[in-house]
N, C-alpha and C positions, 0 to 999 in steps of 0.2 A: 504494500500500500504506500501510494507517495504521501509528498506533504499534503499537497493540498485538497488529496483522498480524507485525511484523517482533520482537517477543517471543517467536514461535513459533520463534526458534530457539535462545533458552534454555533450550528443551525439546529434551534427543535423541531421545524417541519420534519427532518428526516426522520428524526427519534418518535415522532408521533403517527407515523404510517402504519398500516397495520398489514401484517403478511399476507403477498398476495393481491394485497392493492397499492403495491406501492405507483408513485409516479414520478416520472421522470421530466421537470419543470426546466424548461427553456427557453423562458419569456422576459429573463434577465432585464432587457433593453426597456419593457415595459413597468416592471417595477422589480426589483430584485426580493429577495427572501430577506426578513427578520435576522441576523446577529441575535441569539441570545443573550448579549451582553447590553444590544443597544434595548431589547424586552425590560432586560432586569432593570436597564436607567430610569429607564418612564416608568414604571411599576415603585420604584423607589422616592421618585418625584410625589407620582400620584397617593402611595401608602402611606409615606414614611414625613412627608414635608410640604403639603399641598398647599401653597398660599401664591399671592404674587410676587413679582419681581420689584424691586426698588422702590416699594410704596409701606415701608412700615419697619417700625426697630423693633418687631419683635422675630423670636428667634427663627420660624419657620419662613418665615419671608426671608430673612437673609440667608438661613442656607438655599434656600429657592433660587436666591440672585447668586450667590458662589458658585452653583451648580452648571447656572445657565450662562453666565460669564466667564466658565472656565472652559466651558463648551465651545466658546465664542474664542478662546485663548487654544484652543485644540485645534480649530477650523483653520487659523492662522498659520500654525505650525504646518497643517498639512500643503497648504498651497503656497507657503512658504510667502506670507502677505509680509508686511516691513511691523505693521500694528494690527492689532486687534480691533481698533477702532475703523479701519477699515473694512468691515466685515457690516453685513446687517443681516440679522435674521429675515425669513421672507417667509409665503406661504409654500415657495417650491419655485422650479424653474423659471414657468410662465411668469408667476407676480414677480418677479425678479424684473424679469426680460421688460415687464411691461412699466413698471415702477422706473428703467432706466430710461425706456422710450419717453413715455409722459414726463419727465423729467429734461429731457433734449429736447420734445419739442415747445418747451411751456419755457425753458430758460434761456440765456445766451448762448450756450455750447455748440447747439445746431443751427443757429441763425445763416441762413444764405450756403448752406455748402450740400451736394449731394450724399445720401445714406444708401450706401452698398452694402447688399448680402449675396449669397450664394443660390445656386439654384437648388443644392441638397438640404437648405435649409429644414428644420423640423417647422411649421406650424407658429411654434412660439417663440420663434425666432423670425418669424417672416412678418406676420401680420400685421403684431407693433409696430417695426418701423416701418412697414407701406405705409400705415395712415400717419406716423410720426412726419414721412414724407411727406403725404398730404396736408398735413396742416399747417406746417413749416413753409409748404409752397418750394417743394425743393424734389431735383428729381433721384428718381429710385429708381437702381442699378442691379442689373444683377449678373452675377459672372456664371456663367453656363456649366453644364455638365459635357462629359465627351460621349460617344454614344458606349460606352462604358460603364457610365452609370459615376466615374470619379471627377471631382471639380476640374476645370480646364484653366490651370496654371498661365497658358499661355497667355490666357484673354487678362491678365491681373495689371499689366501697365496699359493696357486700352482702359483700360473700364476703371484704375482705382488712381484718379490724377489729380493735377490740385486744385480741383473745385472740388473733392470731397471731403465732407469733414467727418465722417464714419465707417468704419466698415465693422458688420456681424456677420459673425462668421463661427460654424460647429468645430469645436476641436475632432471630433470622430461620429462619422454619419448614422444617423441609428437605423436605414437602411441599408449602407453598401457596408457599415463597416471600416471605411475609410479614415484610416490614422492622416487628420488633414495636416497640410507643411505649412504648418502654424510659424515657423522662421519666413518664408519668404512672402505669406501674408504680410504679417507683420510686419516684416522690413518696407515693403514697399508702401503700406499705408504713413508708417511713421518718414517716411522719404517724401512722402505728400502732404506731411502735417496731419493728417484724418487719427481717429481715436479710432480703438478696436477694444471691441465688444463680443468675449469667446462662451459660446454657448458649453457649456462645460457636462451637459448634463448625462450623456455617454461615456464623456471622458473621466470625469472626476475619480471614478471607483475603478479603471481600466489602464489608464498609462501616469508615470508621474506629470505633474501639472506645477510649474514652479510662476507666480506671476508675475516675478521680479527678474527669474533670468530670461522669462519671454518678453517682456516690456508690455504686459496684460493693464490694458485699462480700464477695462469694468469684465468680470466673469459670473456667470450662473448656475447653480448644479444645485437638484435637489437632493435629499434625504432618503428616499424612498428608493432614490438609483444606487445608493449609496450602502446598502445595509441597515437602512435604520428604518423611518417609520415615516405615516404621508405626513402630508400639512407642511413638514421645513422643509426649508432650502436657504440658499444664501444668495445674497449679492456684494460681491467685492468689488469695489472702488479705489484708485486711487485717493489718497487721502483730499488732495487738492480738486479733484472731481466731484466728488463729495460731497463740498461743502459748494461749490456751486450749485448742482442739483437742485431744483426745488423739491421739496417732500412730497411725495404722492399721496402718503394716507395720514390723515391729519387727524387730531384726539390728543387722548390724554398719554402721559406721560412722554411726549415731543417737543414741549415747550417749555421758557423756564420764564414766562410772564405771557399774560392774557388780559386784557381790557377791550370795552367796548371798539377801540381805535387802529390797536396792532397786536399783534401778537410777535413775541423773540423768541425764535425757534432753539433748542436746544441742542448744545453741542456733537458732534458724532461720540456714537452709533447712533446718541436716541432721537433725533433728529427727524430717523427715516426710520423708526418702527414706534408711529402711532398704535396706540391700544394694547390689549394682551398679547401678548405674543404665545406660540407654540410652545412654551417652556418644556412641555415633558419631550415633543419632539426633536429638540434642542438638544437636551441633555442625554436623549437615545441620540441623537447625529455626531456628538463629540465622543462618545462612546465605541461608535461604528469607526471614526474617522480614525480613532485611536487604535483599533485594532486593524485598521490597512495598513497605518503606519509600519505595527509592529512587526507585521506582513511581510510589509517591504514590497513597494508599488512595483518596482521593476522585475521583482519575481513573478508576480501577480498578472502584468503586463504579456511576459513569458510566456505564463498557463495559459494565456486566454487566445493569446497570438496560436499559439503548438493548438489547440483545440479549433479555431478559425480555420486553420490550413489543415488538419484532419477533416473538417465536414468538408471543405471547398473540393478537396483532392477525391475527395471518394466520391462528391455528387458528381464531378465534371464528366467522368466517361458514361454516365448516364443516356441513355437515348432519351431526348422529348425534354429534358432537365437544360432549364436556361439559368444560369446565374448570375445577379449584380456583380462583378468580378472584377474589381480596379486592381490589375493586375501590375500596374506602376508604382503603387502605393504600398504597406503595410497593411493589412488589416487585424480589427482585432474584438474580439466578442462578437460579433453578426455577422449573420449568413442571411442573405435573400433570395430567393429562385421563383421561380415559377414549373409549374409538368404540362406542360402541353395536354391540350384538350381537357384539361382537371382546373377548375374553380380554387382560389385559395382556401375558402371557404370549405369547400366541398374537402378537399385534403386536410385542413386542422380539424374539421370534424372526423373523418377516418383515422389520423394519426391519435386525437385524444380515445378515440375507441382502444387503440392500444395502450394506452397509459402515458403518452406522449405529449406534453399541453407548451404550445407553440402559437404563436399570432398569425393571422392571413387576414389581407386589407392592404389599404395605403399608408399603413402605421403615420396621418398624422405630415403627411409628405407629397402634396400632390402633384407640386410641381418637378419635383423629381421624378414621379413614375410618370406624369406627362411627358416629361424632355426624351424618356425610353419606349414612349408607345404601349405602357405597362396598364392594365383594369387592375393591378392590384398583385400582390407577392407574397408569399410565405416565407414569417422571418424566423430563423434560429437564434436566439441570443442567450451568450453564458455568461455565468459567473466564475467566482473565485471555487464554490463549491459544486462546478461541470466536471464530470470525469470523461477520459479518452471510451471510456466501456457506455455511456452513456450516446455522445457521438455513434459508437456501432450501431448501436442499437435503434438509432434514428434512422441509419441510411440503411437499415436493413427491412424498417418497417416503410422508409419512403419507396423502397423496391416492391413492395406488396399494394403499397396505395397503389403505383403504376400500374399494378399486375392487374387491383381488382378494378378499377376502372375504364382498364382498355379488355 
């Protein structure tokens, strides 16, 4: 049994299967499994110290706020931020993504420049800034995919020059897979002056992510991708961005003065997390984050890559078996395909009959299975806790969908 065989039981899902019915989950990409550890945090929050955050000297409120502010000190460490005060709790990816858009388009930041994204974009990384586009009265770019399904590098000095003042961009596709070249993103936006905005929400729990040696200007990733639990996620800022930003969600404890006339917002983090925040989910994300640490992301990175290139290798000689296949790039935790003549649909319903539970659809990406001519795909996605035996077992049960349907 390898290492990351015997991690499968920091996970209670496994331990709570019952023989016979066990299943074999590979839906990673759409929310990953529970950490035990990050269970025990929230459970500990919720049993042991239930109060709020930074509203009260009595004792359970402040272990509340130590718990959730060391959380906040964990996050940092992990993506290797300069402060913890650049860090905001959020509700997850999305309210991140949309918290920095509404923020660009309402303050100075965005004034007059064009917001570039990519065409593999997720959803919550698109929407936001088309209308942030829109209301800024500024145009909206977007750099193509190749008919391979991975970003087309080439088009990155036509399309990111200096009338832009943005570009969002996924660090890893939750379609193709795609380990994107987040260095020469980067470079060429900051060669134009434009700010970069890494959707992180694939990436976070999959390859190291440092925000300081990539020149990361605002990043997103939520909890749920992460090991931990829904509701958090984060948004990382430059400290200096930051405080520019107008606050999206306005309330109590934001502020450090209110009168009929003005209100003085309050210094970062609490700034930009008006109202209660996700505390138990907090304290399971610093938890979870704690233990990839210990992990060690580049091992992690490793398992996930060696298991990508196990499914890719065994679907390709497949007849009828078409795969997202950026075969330029790395990939790493997702696999996409389609089977000829078979519905995505109609396949993740046959494979879950075997115990197999897998996503079929647009995962969330429309314009990306538009740019390929795709109705839709069936995705693999793994974790920390996918094994190689597992992978068999899928391309052995996708050889029997083929079977029974043709």
């Amino acid at each position: 049994m390898n290492r990351f065989s015997d991690l499968r039981k920091a996970f209670p899902f496994f331990g709570r299967q019952k023989e016979g019915e066990e299943r074999i989950y590979l839906d990673s990409a759409g929310t990953s499994l529970s950490l035990g550890c990050s269970i025990e945090a929230m459970e500990a929050y919720l049993n042991d110290y239930r109060a709020n955050i930074h509203s009260g000297g009595y004792r359970s409120s402040m272990q509340a706020s130590e718990a959730y502010e060391s959380a906040r000190r964990e996050v940092a460490r992990f993506i290797d931020a300069e402060t913890p005060e650049e860090l905001i709790f959020t509700a997850g990816t999305t309210d991140a993504v949309n918290m920095a858009a509404n923020g660009w388009s309402r303050g100075q930041l965005g004034k007059g420049k064009a917001i570039v994204v990519t065409q593999a974009e997720h959803h919550s990384n698109f929407l936001p800034w088309r209308r942030a586009a829109q209301e800024l009265g500024v145009p909206f770019r977007i750099i193509p995919v190749t008919e391979e399904g991975g970003i087309d590098y080439s088009k990155l000095e036509e399309i990111i020059d200096a009338d832009c003042g943005l570009v969002a961009v996924t660090a890893l596709s939750n379609v193709s897979g795609e380990v994107v070249d987040m260095e020469s993103v980067i470079a060429r936006a900051k060669a134009c002056g434009a700010r970069v905005f890494v959707d992180g929400a694939q990436a976070a729990a999959r390859i190291p992510l440092s925000v300081r040696k990539l020149d990361i200007d605002f990043l997103a990733f939520s909890g749920h991708k992460c090991y931990g639990t829904t509701g958090c996620g984060i948004l990382y800022g430059k400290r200096k961005l930051l405080e520019k930003l107008p606050p999206f969600r306005l309330g109590g404890g934001m502020v450090q003065w209110v009168d009929e006339k003005k209100a003085e917002y309050a210094s970062l983090p609490a700034r930009h997390e008006g109202g209660t925040p996700d505390i138990g989910g907090a304290v399971a994300l610093g938890s979870a984050l704690h233990f990839l640490r210990e992990t060690g992301m580049e091992a992690i990175y490793r398992h996930e890559c060696m298991l990508t290139k196990a499914c890719t290798d065994a679907l390709a000689p497949l007849a009828g078996v078409q795969i997202i296949d950026v075969t330029s790039r790395p990939h790493c935790g997702v696999v996409s395909f389609n089977i000829e003549g078979v519905h995505p649909h109609d396949a993740v319903t046959f494979l879950d009959s075997k115990g197999i539970e897998l996503r079929g659809g647009l995962h969330c990406a429309h314009p990306l299975h538009t740019a390929l001519h795709w109705n839709g795909s069936i995705r693999a996605s793994f974790g920390i806790y996918s094994t190689e035996e597992e992978v068999e077992t899928l391309i052995r049960e996708i050889k029997n969908c083929i079977r029974f349907f043709r």
